[in-house]
Structure formats: structure tokens, C-alpha cells
N, CA, C and O of each residue as an XYZ file, in Angstrom:
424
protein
N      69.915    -18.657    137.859
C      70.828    -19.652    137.339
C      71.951    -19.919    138.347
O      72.477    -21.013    138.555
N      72.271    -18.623    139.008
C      73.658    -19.029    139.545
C      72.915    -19.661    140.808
O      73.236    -20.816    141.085
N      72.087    -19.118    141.498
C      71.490    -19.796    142.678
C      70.979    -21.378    142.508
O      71.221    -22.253    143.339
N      70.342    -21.547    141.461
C      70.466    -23.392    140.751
C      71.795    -24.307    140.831
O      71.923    -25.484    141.169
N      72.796    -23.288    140.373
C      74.067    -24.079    140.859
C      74.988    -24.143    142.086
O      76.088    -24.690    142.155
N      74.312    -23.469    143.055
C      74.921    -23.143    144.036
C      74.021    -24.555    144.882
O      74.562    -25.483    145.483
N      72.592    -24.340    144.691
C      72.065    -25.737    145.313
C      72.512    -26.892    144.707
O      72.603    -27.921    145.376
N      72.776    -26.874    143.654
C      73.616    -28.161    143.165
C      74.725    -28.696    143.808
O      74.843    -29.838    144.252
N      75.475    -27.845    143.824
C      76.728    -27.711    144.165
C      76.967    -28.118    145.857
O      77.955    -28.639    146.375
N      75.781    -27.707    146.438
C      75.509    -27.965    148.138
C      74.933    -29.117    148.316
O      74.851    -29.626    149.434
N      74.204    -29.976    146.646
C      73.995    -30.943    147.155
C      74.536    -32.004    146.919
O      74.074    -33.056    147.363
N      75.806    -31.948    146.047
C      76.871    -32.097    145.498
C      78.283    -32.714    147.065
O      78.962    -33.704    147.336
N      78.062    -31.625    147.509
C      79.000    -31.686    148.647
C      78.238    -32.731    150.147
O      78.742    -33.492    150.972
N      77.098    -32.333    149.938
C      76.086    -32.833    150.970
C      76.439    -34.279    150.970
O      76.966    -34.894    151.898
N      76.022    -34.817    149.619
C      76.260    -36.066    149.187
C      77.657    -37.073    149.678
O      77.719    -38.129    150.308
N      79.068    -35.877    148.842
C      80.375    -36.187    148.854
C      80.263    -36.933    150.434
O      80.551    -38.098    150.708
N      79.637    -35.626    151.564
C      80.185    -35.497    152.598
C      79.683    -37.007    153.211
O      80.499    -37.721    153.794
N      78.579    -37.335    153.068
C      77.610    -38.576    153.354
C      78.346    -40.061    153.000
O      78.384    -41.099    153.662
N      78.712    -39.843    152.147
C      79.628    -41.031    151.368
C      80.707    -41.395    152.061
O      81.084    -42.550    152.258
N      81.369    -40.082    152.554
C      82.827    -40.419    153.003
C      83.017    -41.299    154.059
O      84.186    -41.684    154.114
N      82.211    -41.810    155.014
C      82.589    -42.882    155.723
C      83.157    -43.804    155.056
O      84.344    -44.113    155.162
N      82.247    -44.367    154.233
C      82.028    -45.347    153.328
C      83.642    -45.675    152.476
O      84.364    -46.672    152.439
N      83.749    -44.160    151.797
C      84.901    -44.484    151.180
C      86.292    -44.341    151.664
O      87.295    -44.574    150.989
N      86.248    -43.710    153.583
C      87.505    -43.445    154.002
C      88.104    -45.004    154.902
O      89.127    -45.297    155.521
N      86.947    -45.640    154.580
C      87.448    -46.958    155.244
C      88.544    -47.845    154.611
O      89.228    -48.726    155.131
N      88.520    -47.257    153.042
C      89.189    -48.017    152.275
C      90.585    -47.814    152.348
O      90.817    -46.671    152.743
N      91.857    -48.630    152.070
C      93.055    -47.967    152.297
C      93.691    -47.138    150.985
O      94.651    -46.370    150.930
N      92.818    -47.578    150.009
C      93.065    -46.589    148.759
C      91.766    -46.360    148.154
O      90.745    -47.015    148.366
N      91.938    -45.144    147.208
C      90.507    -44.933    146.495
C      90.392    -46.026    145.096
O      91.132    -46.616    144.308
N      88.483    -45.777    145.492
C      88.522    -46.604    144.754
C      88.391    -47.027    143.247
O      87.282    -46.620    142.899
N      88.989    -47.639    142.214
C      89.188    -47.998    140.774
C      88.571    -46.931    139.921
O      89.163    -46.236    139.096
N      86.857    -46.887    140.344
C      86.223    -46.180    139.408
C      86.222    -44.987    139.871
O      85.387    -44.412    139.173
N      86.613    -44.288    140.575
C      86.154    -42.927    141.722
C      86.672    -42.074    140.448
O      85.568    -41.722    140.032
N      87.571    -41.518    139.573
C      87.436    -40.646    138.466
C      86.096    -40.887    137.499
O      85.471    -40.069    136.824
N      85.909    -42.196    137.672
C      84.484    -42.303    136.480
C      83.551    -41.568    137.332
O      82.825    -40.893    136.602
N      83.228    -41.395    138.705
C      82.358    -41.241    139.436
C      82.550    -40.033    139.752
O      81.532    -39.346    139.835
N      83.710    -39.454    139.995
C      83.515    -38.014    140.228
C      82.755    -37.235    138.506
O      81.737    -36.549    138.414
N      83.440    -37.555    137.682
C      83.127    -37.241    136.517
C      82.188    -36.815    136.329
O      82.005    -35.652    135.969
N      80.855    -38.128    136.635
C      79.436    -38.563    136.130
C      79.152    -37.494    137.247
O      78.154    -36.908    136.826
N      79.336    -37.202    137.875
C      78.636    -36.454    139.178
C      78.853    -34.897    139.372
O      78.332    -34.140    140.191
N      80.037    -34.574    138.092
C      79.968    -33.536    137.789
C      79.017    -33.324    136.809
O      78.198    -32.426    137.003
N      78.953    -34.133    135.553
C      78.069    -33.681    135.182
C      76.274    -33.175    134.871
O      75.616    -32.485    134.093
N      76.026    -34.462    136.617
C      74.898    -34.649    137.050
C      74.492    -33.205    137.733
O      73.412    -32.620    137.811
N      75.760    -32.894    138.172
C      75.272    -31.447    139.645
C      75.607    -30.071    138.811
O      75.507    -28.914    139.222
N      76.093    -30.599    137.339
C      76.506    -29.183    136.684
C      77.538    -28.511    137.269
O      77.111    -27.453    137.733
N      78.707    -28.653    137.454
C      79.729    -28.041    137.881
C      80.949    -28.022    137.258
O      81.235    -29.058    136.659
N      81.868    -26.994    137.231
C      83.021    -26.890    136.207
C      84.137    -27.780    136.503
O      84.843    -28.305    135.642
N      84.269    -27.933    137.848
C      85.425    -28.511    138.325
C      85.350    -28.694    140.058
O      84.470    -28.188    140.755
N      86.231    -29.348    140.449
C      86.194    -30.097    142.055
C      87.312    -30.262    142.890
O      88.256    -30.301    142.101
N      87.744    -30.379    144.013
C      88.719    -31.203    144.397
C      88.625    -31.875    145.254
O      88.008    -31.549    146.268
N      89.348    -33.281    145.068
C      88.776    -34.381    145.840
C      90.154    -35.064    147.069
O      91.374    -35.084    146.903
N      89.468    -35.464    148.045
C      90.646    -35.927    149.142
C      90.031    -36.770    150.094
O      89.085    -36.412    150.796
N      90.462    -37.683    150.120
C      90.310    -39.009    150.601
C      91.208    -38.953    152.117
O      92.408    -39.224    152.071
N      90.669    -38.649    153.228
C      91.719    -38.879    154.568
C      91.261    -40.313    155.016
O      90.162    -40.830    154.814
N      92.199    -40.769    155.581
C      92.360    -42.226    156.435
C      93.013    -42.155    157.758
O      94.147    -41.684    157.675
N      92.591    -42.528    159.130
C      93.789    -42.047    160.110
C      94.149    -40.625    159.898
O      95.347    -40.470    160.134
N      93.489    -39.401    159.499
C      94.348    -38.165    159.666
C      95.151    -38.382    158.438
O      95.682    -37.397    157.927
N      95.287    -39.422    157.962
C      96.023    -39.101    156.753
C      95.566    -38.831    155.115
O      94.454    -39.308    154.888
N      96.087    -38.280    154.142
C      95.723    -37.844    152.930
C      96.176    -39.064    152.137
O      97.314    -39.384    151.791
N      95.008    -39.665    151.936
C      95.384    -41.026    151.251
C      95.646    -40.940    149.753
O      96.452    -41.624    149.122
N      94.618    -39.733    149.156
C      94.394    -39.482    147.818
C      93.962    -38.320    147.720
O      93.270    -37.956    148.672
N      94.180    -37.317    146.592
C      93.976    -35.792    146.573
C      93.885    -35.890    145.045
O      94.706    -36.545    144.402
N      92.889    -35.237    144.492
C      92.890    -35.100    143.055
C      92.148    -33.473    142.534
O      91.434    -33.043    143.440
N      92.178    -32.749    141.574
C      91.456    -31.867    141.121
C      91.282    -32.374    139.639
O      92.063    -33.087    139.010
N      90.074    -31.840    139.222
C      88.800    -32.733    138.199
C      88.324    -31.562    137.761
O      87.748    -30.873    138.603
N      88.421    -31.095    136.519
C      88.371    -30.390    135.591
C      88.954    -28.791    135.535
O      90.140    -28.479    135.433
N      87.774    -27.847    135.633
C      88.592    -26.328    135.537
C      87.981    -25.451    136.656
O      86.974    -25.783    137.282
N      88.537    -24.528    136.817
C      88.047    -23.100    138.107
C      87.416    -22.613    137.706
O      86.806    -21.897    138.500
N      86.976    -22.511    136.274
C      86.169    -21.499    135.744
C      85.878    -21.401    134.350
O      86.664    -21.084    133.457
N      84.125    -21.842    134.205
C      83.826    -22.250    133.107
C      84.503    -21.210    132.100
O      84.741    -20.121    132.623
N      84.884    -21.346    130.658
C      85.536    -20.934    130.090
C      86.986    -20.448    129.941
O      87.397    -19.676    129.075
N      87.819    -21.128    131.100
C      89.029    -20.501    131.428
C      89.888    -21.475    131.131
O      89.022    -22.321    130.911
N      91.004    -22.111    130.923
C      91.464    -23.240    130.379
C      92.180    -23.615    132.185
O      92.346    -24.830    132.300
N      92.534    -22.927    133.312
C      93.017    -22.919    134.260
C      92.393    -24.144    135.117
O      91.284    -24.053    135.643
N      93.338    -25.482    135.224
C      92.803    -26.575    135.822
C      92.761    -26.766    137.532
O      93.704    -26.490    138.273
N      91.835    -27.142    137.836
C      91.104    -27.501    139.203
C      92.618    -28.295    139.850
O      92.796    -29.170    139.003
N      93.624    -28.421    140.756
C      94.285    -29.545    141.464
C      94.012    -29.996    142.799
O      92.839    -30.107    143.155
N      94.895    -30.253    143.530
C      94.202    -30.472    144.740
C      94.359    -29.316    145.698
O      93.877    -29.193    146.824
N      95.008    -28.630    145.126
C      95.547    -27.299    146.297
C      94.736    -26.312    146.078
O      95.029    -25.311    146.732
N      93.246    -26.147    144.981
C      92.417    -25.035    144.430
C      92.017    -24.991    145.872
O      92.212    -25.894    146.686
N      91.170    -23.312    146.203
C      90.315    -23.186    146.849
C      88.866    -22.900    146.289
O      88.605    -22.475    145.164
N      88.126    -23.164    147.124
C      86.671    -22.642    146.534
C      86.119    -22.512    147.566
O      85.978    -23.171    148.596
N      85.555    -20.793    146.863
C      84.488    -20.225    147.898
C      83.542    -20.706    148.055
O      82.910    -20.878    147.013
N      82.944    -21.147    149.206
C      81.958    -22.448    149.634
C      80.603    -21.692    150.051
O      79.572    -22.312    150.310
N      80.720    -20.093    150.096
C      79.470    -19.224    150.630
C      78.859    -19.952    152.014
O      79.512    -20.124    153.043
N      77.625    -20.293    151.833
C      77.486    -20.441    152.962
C      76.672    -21.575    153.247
O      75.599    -21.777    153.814
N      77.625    -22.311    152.608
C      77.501    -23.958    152.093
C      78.010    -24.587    154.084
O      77.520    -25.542    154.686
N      78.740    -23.929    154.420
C      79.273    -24.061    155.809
C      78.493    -24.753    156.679
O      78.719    -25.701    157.432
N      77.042    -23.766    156.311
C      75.474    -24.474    157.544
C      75.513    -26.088    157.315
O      75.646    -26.960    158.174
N      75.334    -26.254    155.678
C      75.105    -27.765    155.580
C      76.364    -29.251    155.916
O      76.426    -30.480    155.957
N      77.339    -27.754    156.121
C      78.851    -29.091    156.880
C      78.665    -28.966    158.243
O      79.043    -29.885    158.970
N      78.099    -27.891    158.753
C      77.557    -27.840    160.222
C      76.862    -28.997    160.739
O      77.222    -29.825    161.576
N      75.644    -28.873    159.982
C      74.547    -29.982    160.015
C      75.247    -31.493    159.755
O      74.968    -32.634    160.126
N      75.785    -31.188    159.330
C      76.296    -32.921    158.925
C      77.299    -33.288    159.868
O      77.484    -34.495    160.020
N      78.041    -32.417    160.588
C      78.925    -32.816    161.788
C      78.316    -32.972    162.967
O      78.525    -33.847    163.807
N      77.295    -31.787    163.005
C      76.148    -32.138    164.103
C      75.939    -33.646    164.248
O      76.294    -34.376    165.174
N      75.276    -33.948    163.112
C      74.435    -35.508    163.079
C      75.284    -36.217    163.248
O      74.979    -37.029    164.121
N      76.408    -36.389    162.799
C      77.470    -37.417    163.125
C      77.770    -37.730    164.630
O      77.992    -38.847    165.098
N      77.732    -36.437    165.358
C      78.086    -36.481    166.595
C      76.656    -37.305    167.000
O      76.709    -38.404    167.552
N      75.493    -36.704    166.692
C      74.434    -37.238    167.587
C      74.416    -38.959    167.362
O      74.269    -39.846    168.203
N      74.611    -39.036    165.986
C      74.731    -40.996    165.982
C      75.974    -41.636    166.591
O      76.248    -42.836    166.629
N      76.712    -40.547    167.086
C      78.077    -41.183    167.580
C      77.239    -41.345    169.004
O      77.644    -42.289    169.681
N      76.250    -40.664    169.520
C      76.102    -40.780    170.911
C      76.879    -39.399    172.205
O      76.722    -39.181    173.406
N      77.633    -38.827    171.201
C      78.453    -37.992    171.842
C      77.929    -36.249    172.394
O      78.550    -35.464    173.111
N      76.133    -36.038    171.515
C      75.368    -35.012    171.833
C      74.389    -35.736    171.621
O      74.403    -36.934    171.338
N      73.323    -34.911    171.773
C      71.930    -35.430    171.734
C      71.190    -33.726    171.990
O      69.969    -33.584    172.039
């Protein structure tokens, strides 16, 4: 079970991470992005999140979305940490590729 949510959760972030071009172009987040984090929690099964939008190096938007811990009333903000295990490889991989479509490795 917990290993089900841990791939969730990696593919959860995988996703986030994929998107973010997309949504850091914008100069604010966008309208529905609480409906969407929401739905996407409850798609990947997860208790809670925190979300941050950079632009230019800058923190355009920062939010935390639900709780730390199923059954705990203690809410998610933007300053939570979460142990990411070794979710790390798949932010590896995804910075990798970025570089290689940037042209900058190969």
C-alpha cells in the first residue's frame, strides 16, 4: 500500500514537474489551479501538497492543500517539508532532459 502511494505520489510530482513550463510562463497562477490541484489529489491519493509557482527566480505563488498526515488535523502550507525518498532520481531525470532539449548536453 504504502509503496502504491509512493508511485503515485512520484507520478504526481513527475507530472507537476512536466507542466511547469507551461504554467511558469504565466505572470500569475492560474483561476482554476486550486480546482486542479484538488482533483489531482484525489486522483494520485495523497493527503496533502505544497505548491509554488517561480517566474524569473521569483515566487509568484506558494500554497499548501490539505493535511501532513492522514488523520491529523495539522495543515499542509507552503513552508511544509516532505520527505521525497528517493523520488530525487525522477527530478534528476527530468533536469537531465531539459538540459538535453535545451541543447546544452547530449
Amino acid at each position: 500500500m504504502r509503496s502504491r502511494r509512493i508511485h503515485r505520489f512520484t507520478a504526481l510530482l513527475v507530472f507537476l514537474l512536466a507542466a511547469f513550463p507551461l504554467v511558469a510562463q504565466q505572470p500569475a497562477p492560474p483561476p482554476d489551479l486550486d480546482d486542479y490541484v484538488t482533483r489531482s489529489m484525489k486522483i494520485f491519493e495523497v493527503s496533502g501538497m505544497a505548491v509554488a509557482i517561480v517566474k524569473d527566480g521569483k515566487v509568484v505563488f506558494s500554497k499548501g492543500y490539505g493535511v501532513r498526515k492522514l488523520g491529523d488535523p495539522a495543515p499542509v502550507d507552503e513552508n511544509t517539508l516532505f520527505g521525497i525518498g528517493s523520488n530525487t532520481k525522477a527530478f534528476t531525470a527530468a533536469a537531465l532532459a531539459t538540459l538535453v532539449d535545451a541543447g546544452k548536453i547530449s
